[in-house]
N, C-alpha and C positions, 0 to 999 in steps of 0.2 A: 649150331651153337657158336661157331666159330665166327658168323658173319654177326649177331646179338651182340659179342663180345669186342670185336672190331666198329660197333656204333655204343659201346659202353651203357651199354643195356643189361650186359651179365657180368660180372665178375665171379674170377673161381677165385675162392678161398682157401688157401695152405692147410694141410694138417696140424694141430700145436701137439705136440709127443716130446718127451725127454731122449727119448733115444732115437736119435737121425734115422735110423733104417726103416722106424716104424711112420717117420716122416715120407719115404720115399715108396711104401708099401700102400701105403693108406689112400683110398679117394679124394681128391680137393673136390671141395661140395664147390655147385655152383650157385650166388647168388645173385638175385635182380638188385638194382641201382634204386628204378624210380619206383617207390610203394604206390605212387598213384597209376601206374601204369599197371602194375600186379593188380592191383583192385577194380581197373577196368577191367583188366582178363579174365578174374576169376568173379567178376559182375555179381560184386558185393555191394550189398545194398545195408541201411542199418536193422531189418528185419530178418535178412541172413545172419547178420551178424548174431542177432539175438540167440537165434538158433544155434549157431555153431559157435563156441569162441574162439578155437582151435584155430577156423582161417583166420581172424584178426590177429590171432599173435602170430602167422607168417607174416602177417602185413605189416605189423609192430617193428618185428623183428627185421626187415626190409629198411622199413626209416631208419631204422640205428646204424644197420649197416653204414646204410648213404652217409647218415652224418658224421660217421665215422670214421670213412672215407674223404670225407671235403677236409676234415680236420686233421688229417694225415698228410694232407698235401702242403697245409698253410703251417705247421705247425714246424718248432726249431727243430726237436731231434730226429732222428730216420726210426719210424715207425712201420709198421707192416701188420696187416690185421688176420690174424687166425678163428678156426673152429675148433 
């Protein structure tokens, strides 16, 4: 995971909790950057998709990440994105 995330291919995402400890307890999920790269791995086609929709909203949910992230970087105030 360590070398993915060192080629910015994964990022782990913080806990969002009101009380810090449950910040420091808790798993940071790790997510994928590029949704077209997810979508090559998990060799989704738009006939799978039909079938399942389930994997297209991890895939959904991947692009927003990403753009979420580019716009974190550009953007005036210090932002940081949680789960």
């Amino acid at each position: 995971m360590g070398v993915f995330e060192q080629m910015y291919l994964l990022k782990r995402s913080e806990v969002w909790a009101r009380n810090r400890l449950k910040r420091v307890v808790k798993t940071p999920k790790l997510q994928f950057i590029d949704s077209g790269l997810l979508t090559a791995l998990l060799d989704l086609t738009p006939e799978k998709i039909a079938l399942d929709r389930t994997r297209f909203g991890h895939v959904l949910e991947t692009f927003v990440f990403g753009e979420l992230l580019k716009h974190t970087t550009t953007a005036d105030g210090d932002y940081r994105l949680f789960y």
